[in-house]
N, C-alpha and C positions, 0 to 999 in steps of 0.2 A: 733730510740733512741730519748729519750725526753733532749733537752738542761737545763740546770738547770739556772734558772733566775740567774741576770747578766753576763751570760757566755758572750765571744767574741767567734764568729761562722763566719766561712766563709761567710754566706749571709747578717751580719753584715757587714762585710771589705766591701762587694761586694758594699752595700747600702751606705756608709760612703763616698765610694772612688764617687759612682755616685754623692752625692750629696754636702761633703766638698773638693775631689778631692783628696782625700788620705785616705788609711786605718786606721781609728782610735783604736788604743789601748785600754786594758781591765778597764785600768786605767780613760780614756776618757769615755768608755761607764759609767763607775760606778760613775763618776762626774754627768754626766747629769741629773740625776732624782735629785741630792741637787742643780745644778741649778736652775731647774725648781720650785723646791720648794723654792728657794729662791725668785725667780721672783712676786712666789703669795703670798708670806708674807711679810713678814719684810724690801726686800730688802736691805738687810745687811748681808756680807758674815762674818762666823765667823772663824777667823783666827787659832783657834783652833780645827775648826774641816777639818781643809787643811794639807796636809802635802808640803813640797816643788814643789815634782813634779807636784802634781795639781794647784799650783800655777804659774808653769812654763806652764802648759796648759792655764789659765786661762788669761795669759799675751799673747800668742799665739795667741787666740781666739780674744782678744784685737787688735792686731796685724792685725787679720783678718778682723776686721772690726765687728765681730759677737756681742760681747758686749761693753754698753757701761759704764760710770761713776768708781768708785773706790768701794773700798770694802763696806763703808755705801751707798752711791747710788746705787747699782748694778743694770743695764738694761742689756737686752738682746734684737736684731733687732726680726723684726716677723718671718725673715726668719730663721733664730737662733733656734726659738721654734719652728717653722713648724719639722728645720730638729730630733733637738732633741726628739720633740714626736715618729717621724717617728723611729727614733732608740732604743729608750727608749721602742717601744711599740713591735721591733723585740723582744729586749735584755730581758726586764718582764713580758711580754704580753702572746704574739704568740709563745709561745716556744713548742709546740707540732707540729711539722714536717707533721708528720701522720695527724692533724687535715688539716695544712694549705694545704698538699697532696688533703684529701678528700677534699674540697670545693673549690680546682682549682683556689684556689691564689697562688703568686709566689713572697713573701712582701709583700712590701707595694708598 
């Protein structure tokens, strides 16, 4: 069966947990790519396009250490982007199972 881009799938948790240390939620996975996209533009989050809970991730992540500055400065660490590409690329990417099957990867 093919996962449908931004699904949360098992080998996501599995990846999240290995690399933030806990299973990240559907909510989490679907942040990260307007992260990133924030990173390469404007760096400026627009509070209109958050709802609370992702705000309460985003303060989190903060917490974490992961990002840095306020909503007009927005940074993210490199390790930040390493990880969110790496889940970003299960979550929109590689979602053909049977593909990643045939070619004897197992993730990232």
């Amino acid at each position: 069966m093919t996962q449908k881009r931004g699904q949360l799938t098992e080998r996501i948790k599995k990846e999240s947990l290995h690399l933030l240390g806990y299973e990240i939620g559907v909510t989490e996975l679907r942040l990260m790519p307007y992260v990133i996209y924030v990173v390469m533009n404007e760096h400026k989050i627009d509070p209109l396009r958050i709802d609370q809970e992702e705000k309460d991730i985003l303060f989190d992540w903060k917490t974490a250490g992961y990002i840095n500055g306020g909503i007009d400065k927005f940074q993210i660490t490199p390790e930040f982007w390493d990880i969110c590409c790496k889940i970003i690329y299960l979550g929109y990417v590689d979602i053909d199972e049977h593909v990643t099957a045939r070619n004897g990867r197992n993730g990232i």
